[in-house]
C-alpha positions in Angstrom: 2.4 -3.6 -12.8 0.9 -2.8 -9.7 0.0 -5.3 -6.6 -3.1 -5.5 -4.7 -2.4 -5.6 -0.9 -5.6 -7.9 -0.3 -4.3 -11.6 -0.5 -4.6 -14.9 1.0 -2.3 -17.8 1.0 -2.0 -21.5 2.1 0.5 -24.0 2.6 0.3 -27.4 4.2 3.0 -29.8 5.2 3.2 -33.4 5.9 5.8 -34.8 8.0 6.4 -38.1 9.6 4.7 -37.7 12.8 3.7 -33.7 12.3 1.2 -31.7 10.1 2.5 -28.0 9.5 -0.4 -25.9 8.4 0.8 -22.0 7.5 -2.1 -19.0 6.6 -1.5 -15.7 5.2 -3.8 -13.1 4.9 -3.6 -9.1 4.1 -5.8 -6.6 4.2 -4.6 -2.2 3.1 -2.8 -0.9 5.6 -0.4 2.3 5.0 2.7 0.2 6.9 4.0 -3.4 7.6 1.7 -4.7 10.4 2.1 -8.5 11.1 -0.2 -10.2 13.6 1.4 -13.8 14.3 -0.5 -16.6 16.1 2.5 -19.3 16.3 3.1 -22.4 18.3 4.1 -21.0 21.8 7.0 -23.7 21.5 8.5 -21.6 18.0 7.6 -18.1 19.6 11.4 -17.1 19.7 11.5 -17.9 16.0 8.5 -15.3 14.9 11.6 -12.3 14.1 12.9 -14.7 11.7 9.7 -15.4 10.0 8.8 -11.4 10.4 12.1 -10.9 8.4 10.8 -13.1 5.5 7.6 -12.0 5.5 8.7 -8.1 5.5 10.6 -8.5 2.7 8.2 -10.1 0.3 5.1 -8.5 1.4 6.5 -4.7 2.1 3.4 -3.5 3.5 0.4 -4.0 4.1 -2.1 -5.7 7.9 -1.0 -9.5 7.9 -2.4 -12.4 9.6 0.4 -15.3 9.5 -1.1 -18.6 11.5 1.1 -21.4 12.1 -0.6 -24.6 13.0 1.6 -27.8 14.0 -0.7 -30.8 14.3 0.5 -34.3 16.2 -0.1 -37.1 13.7 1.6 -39.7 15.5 1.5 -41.4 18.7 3.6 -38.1 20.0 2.2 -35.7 22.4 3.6 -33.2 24.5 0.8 -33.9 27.5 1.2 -36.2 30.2 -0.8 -36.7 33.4 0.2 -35.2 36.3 -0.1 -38.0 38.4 0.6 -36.8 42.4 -1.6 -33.9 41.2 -5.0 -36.4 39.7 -4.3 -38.6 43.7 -4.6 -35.4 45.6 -7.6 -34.6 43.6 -9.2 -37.7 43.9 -8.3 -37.9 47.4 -10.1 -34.9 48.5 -13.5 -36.2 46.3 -13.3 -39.3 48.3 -13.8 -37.3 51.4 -16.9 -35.9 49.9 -18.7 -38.3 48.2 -18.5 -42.5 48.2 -18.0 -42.5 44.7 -16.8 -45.4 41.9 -13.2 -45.0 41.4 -13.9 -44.5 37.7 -16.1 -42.0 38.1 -13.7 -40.0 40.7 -11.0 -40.6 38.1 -12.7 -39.4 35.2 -13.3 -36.0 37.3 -9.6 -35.4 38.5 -8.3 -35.8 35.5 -11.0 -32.4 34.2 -9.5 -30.5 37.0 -7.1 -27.6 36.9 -3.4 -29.0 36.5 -4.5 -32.6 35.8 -2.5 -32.5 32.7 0.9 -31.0 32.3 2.7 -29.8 29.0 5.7 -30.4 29.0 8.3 -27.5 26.9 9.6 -29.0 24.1 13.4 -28.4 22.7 12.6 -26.8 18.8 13.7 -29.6 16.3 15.1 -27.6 13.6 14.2 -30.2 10.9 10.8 -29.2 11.7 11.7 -25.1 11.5 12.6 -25.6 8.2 9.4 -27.4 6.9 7.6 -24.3 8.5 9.9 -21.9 7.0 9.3 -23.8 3.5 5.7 -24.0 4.2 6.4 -19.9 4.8 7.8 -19.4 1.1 4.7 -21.8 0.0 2.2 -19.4 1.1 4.2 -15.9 0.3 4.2 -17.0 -3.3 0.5 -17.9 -3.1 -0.3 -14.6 -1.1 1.9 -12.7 -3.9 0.0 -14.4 -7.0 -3.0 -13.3 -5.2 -2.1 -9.7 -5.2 -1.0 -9.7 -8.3 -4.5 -11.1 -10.0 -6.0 -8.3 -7.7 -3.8 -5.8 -8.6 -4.1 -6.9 -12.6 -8.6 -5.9 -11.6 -7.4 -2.3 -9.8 -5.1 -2.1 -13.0 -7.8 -1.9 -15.4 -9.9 0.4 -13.3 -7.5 3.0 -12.8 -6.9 2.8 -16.3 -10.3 3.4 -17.2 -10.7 6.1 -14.4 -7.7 8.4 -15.9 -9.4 8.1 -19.7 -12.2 9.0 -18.4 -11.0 12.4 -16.9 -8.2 12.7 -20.1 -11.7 12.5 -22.5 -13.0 15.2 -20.1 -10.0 17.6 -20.0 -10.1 17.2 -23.7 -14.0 18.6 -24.1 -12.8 21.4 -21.7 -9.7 22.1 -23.8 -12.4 22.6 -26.4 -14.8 24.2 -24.9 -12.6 27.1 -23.2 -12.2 29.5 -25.9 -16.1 29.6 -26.3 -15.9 30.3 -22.5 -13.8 33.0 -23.0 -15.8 34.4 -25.4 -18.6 34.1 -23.0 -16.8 36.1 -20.8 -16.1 38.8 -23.3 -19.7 39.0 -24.4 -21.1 40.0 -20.4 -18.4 42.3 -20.0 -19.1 44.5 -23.0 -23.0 43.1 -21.8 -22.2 45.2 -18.6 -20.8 48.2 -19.3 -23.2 48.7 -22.5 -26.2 48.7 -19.3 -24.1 52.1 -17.9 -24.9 53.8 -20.4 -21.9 55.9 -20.0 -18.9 56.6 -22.5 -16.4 54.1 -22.3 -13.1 54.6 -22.5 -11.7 51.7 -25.0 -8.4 51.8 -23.5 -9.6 51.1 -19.7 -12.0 48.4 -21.3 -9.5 46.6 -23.2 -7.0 47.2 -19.7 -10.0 45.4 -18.0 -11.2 43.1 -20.5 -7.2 41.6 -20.3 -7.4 41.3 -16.2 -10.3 39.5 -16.4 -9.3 36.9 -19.1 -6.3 36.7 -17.0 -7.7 35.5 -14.0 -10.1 33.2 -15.4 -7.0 32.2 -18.0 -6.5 28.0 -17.5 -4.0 27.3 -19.5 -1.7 26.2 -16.8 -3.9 24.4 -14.9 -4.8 22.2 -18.4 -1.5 21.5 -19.0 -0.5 20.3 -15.9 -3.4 18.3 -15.2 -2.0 16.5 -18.5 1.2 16.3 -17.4 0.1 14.6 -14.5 -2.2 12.1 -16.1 0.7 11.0 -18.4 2.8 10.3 -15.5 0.2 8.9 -13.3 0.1 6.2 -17.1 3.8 5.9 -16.8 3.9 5.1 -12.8 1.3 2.2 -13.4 2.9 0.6 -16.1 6.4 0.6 -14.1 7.5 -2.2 -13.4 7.4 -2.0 -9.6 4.0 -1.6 -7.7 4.2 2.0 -5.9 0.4 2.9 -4.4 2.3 6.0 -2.6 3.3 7.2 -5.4 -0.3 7.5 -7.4 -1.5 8.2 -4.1 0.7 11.5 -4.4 0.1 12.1 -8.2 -3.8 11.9 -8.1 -3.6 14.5 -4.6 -1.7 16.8 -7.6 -4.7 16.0 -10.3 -7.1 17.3 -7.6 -5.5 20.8 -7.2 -5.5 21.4 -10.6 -8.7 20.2 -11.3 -10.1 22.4 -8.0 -8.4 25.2 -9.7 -10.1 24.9 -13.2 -13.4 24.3 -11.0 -12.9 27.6 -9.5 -11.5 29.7 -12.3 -14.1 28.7 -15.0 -17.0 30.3 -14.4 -19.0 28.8 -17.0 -21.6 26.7 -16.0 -21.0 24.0 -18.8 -17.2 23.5 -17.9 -18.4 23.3 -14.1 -20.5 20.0 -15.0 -17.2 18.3 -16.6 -14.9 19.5 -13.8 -17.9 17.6 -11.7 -17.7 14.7 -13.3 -13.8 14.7 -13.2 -13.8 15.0 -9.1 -15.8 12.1 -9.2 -13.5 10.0 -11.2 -11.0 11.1 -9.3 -12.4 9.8 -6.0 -13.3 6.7 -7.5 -9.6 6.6 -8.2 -8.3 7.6 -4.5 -11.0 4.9 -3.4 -9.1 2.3 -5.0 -5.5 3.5 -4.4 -6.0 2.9 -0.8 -5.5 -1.2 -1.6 -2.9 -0.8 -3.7 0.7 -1.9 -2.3 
């Protein structure tokens, strides 16, 4: 079954005096890419929560946001009082103002407040850690409903191009007769003798480089195992990224080699299917 790598995820934790909010999102991307906006005071933790993240999502452009909320009577501010005197002290010499009103615009000035660095409280890692695990099964339920829609459509894509390989399997030999009929067409318009030897030498050359039976059979070979890859039980976008690149060169080369103006139209139509099918491999993980 394979995996979208769109997702989204959400976790939220309650803890006595804390609220521990945790956001994933992913968008295609051909590696692991992990943007992290984190608490400054947990930034020496982010390899940690890389590692768990790298492992689950494998690949993919991810947005992790960790947001740890004060819902107590906590706070890691305090005012910076010699700083707030100084401040008011040098307003005073400008203006004769109410104290209040001095007060209230120290304490917007640069420095006013100071934060001060906070030891990590491990109890607390954990909850953000578990809120972590929350939102990577969320994210991965996501992908997987997104990946169970991208199923279904390359599914529909391949049928589309094994119904027309089918009509061109059945339509070659009247090509081929086609091409029989404007050779002998041709050299009737010489009006010359004609050696039947030399025409049947030529008639095989011909027949030979338009001959397609290779290309058919691969092209089947690998739309089967494009069907087999999909239904595996892992999720391998590189992989049908690399079997559809084969599907085109065969399909090019039956393009090119059939000369036949009906078979053109349904090689056509197969290209298209085929991008439609690159289009959607790009999101797949």
């Amino acid at each position: 079954m394979i995996q979208s790598m769109t997702g989204f995820g959400k976790s939220v934790s309650e803890l006595p005096t804390k609220k521990i909010t945790v956001e994933l999102k992913s968008l295609n991307s051909k590696n692991f890419d992990l943007n992290a906006r984190i608490s400054s005071q947990y930034r020496e933790k982010e390899l940690e929560l890389r590692k768990i993240i790298s492992k689950s999502l494998v690949r993919g452009k991810i947005d992790l946001s960790v947001y740890v909320e004060n819902t107590g009577e906590e706070t890691s501010s305090v005012l910076n009082e010699a700083v707030v005197k100084k401040y008011m002290e040098q307003l005073r010499s400008l203006v004769n103002g109410d104290e209040t009103e001095l007060l209230k615009m120290a304490v917007r000035m640069p420095d006013a407040l100071k934060t001060e660095r906070e030891e990590i409280d491990e109890t607390e890692f954990r909850a953000i850690e578990d809120a972590v695990e929350e939102a990577l099964t969320e994210i991965n339920n996501f992908r997987t409903d997104e990946g169970k829609a991208l199923e279904k459509d390359l599914k529909l894509r391949v049928s589309n191009i094994e119904d027309l390989l089918q009509q061109i399997i059945e339509m070659d030999p009247d090509r081929i007769d086609g091409v029989k009929e404007r050779l002998r067409k041709g050299v009737e318009e010489l009006k010359d003798n004609v050696d039947e030897n030399r025409f049947e030498q030529e008639l095989v050359y011909y027949i030979e480089k338009f001959d397609i039976t290779e290309e058919k059979v691969r092209l089947e070979n690998h739309l089967n195992y494009f069907n087999e890859t999909i239904n595996s039980d892992d999720s391998n976008g590189r992989k049908l990224a690399f079997i559809s690149q084969e599907m085109g060169r065969e399909i090019n080369t039956i393009g090119s080699k059939s000369n036949y103006a009906p078979m053109q139209q349904l090689v056509v139509q197969m290209k298209d299917e085929l991008e439609k099918i690159k289009e959607q491999l790009l999101n797949v993980l």
